[in-house]
C-alpha positions as CSV (number, residue, x, y, z in Angstrom):
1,X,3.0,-75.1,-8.0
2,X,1.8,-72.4,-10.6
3,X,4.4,-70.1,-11.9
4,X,6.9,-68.4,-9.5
5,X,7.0,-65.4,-11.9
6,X,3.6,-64.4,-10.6
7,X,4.8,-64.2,-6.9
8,X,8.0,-62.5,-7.8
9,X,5.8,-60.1,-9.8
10,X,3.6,-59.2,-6.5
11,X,6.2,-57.1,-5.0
12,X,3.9,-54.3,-3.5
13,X,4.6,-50.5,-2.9
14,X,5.7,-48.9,0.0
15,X,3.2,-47.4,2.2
16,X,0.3,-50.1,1.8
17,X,-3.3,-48.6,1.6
18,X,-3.3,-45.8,3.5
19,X,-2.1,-43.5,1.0
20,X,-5.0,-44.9,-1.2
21,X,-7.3,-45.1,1.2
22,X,-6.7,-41.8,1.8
23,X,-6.9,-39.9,-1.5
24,X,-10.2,-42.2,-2.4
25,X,-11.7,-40.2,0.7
26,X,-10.8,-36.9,-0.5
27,X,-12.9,-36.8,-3.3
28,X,-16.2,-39.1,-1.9
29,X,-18.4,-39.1,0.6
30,X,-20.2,-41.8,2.0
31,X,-22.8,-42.6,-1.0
32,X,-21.5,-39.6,-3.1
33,X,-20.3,-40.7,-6.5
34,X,-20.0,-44.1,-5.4
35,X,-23.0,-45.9,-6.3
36,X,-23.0,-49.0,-9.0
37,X,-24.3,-46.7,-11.2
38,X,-21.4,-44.1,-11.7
39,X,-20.0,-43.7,-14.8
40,X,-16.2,-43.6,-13.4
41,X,-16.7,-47.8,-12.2
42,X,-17.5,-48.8,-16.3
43,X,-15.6,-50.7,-18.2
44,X,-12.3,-49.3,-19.5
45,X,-11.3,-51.8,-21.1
46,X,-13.0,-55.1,-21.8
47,X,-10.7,-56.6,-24.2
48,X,-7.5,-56.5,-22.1
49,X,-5.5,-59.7,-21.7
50,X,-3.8,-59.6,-17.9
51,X,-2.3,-62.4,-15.6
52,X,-5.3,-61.9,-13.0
53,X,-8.7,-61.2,-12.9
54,X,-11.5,-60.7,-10.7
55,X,-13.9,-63.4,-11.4
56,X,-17.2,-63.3,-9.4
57,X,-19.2,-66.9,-9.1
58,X,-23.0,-66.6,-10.7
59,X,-25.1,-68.9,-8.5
60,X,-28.5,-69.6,-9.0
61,X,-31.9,-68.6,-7.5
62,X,-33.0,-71.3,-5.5
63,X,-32.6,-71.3,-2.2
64,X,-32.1,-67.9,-0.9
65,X,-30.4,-67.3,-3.9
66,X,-33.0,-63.9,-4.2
67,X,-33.9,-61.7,-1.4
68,X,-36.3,-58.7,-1.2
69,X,-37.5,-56.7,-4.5
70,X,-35.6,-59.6,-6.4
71,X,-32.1,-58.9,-5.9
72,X,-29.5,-61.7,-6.7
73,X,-27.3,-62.9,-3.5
74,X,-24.5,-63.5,-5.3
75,X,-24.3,-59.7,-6.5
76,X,-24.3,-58.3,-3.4
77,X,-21.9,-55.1,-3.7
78,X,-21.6,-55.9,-7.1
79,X,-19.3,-54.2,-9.4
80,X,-18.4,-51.2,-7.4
81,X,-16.6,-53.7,-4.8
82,X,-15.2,-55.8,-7.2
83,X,-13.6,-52.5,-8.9
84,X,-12.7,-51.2,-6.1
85,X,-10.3,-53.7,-5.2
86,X,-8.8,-54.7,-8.4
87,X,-7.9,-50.8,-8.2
88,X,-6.3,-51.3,-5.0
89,X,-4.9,-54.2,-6.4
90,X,-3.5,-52.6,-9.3
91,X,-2.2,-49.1,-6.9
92,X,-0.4,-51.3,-4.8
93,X,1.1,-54.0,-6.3
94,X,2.8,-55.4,-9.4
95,X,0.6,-57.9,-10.3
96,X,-0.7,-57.7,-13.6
97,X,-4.3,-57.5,-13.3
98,X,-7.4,-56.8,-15.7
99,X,-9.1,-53.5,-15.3
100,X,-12.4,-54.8,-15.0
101,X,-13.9,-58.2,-13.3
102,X,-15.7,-61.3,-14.8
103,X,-18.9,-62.4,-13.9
104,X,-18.7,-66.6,-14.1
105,X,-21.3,-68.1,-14.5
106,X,-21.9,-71.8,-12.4
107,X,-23.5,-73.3,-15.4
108,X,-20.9,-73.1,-17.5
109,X,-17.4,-74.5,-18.5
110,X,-16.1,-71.4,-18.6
111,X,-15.1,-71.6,-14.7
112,X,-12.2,-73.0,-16.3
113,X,-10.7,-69.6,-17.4
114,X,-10.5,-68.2,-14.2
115,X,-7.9,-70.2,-11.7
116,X,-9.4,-67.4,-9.1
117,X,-13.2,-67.1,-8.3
118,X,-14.5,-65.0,-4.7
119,X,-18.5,-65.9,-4.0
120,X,-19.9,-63.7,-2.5
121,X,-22.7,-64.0,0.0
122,X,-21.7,-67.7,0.5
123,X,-24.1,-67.8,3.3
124,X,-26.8,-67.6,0.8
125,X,-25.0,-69.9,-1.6
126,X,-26.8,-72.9,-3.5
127,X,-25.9,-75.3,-6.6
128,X,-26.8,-78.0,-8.6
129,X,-25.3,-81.4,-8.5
130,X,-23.7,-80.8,-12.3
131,X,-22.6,-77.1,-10.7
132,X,-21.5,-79.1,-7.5
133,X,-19.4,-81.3,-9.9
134,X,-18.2,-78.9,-11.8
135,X,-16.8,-77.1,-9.1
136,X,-14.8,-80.2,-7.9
137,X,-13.2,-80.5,-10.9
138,X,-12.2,-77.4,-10.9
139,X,-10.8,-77.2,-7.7
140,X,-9.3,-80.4,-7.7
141,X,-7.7,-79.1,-10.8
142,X,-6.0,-76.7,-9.4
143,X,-8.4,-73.6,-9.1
144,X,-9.6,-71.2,-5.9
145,X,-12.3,-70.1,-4.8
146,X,-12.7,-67.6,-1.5
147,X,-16.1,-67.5,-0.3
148,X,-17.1,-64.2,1.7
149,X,-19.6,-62.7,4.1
150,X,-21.2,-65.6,6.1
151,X,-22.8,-65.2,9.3
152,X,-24.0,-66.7,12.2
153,X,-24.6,-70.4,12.5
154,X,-27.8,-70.7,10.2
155,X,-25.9,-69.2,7.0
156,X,-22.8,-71.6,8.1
157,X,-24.8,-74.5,7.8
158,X,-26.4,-73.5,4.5
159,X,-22.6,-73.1,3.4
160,X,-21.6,-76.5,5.1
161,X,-24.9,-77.9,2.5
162,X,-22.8,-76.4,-0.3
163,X,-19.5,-77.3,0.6
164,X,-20.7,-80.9,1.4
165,X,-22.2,-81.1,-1.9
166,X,-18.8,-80.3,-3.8
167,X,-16.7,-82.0,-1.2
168,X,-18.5,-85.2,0.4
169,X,-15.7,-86.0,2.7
170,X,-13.5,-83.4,3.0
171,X,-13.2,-81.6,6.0
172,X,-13.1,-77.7,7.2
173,X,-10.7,-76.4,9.0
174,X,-9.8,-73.3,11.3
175,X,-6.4,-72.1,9.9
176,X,-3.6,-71.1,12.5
177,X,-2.1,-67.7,12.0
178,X,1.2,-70.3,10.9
179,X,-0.7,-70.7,8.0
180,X,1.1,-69.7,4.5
181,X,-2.2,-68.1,3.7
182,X,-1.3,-65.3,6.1
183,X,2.0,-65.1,5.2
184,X,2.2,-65.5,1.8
185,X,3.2,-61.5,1.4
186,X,1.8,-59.6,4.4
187,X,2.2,-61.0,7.7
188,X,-1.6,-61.5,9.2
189,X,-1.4,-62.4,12.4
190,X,-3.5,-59.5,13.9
191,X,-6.8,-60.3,12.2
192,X,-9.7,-59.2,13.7
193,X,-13.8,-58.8,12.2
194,X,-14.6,-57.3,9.3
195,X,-17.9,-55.5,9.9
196,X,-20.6,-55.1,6.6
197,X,-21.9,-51.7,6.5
198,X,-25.3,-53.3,8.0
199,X,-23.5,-53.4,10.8
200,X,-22.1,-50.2,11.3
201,X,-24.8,-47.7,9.7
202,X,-27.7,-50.3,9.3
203,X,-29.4,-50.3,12.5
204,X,-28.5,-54.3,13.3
205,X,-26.8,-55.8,15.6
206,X,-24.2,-58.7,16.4
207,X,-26.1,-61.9,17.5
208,X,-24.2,-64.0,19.5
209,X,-23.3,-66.5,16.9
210,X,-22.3,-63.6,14.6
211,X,-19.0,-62.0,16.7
212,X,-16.3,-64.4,16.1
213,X,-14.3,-64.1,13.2
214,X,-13.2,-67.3,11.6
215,X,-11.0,-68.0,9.1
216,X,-11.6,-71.6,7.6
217,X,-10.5,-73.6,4.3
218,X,-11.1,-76.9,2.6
219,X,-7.9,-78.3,1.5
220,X,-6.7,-81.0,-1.7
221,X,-4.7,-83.9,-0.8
222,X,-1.2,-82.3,-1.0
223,X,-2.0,-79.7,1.3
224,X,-3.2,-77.3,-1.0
225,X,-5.8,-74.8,0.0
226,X,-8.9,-75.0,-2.7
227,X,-11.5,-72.8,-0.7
228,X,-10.5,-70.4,1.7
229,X,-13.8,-68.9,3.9
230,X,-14.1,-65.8,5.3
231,X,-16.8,-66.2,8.3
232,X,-18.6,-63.7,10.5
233,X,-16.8,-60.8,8.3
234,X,-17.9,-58.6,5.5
235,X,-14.7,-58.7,3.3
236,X,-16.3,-57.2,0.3
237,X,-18.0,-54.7,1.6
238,X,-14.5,-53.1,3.2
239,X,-14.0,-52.9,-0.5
240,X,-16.7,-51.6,-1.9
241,X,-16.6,-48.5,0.8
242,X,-12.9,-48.0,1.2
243,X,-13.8,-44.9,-0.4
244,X,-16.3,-43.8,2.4
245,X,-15.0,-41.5,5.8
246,X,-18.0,-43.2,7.5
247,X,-16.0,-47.0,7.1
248,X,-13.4,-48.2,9.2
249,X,-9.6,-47.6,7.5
250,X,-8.4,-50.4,9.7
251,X,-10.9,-52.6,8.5
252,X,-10.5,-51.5,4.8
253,X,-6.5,-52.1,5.2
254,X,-7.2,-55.2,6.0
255,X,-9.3,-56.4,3.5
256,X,-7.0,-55.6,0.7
257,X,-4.3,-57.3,2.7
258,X,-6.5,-60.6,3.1
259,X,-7.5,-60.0,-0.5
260,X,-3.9,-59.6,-1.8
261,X,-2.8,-62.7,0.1
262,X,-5.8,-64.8,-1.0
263,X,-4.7,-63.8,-4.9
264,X,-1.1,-64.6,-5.0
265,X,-1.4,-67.4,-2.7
266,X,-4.2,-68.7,-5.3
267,X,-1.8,-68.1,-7.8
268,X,0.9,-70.0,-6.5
269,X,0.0,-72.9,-5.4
């Protein structure tokens, strides 16, 4: 068990993202001043020193690891979702977490710094055997990893490579809304899809295999969850537009709520 201090220290605010939701609205529109480009997302502070941070996973380019004009998979909605939520994070709750994320990179050691890591586009997801590795030890070592945006069965199965790769014979699992995951500080229950903006102003639609929601993790031998998945939804991009009128609030509420859980249960355990 990792420090009770840090739970104790997650006491949130009354009135949980609405309020910020809200105010983030007043002042943009859906693409205005929120593009990965605006100065106001920056760095404010590289150098601080906090409890948490939002650590991204690098992945490679093989596989699909690049799609179209040679953008990287596992940027997808990178920073301005990444930002977006640690400043929700920070709004509305006590944790003490760094200003700005971390880009990880799989190659490296330095996974070892961060005892939280979200991939994003885990559908897309591919590793080495010494990443593979790396990652068990890591995990097995305590760490956590939440894997986001996968959909439909062909994307699942390129995750199930992955996971197989890092985890030979461990199993996934469907969690139960019993689970501590969703109970950790807000009670979850109610989940429901998280839709990516594709999905809402992109023109595409919900194959069959895409409209279930699923919420799945791979666990150590004490019970521990070590990799939480978030399947057929779009967690980060109900970050990275909780500042749009044209996104669903619901669906931004609950993405910080998932997201806060995921954190201090991460943190925890």
């Amino acid at each position: 068990m990792k420090p009770i201090a840090f739970i104790l220290s997650a006491i949130l605010i009354a009135g949980t993202g609405s309020w910020l939701l809200a105010a983030q609205r007043q002042r943009r529109g859906r693409f205005g001043g929120g593009d990965d480009d605006d100065a106001s997302l920056l760095p404010q502070n590289s150098g601080e020193k906090a409890e948490w941070t939002f650590a991204r996973y690098h992945y490679g380019a093989g596989g699909q690891g690049f799609y179209f004009r040679g953008f990287q998979r596992w940027a997808a909605d990178y920073p301005k979702s990444d930002r977006q939520f640690v400043d929700g994070v920070r709004r509305l709750t006590r944790i003490d977490s760094k200003v700005t994320e971390q880009v990880v990179d799989g190659n490296s050691d330095e996974i070892f710094n961060w005892p939280w890591i979200f991939v994003e586009d885990a559908g897309a997801w591919s590793i080495s055997k010494p990443e593979a590795d790396r990652l068990r030890e890591y995990l097995l070592r305590g760490g956590f990893i939440m894997l986001d945006d996968t959909h439909g069965d062909y994307e699942w199965e390129n995750l199930l490579h992955v996971t197989g790769a890092i985890f030979p014979n461990r199993r996934i699992e469907d969690l139960p809304n019993s689970d501590e995951l969703f109970h950790v500080l807000y009670d979850l229950d109610d989940r429901f899809q998280i839709p990516g903006t594709r999905y809402i102003w992109g023109g595409r639609g919900y194959r069959s295999d895409e409209r279930v929601p699923s919420w799945r993790a791979i666990r150590d031998d004490r019970g521990r969850i070590m990799v939480a998945i978030c399947h057929n939804s779009d967690v980060g991009d109900a970050w990275e537009w909780a500042d749009s009128p044209d996104y669903p609030e619901k669906a931004t509420s609950l993405s910080f709520r998932l997201g806060i859980n995921y954190i201090i249960y991460g943190m925890t355990h």
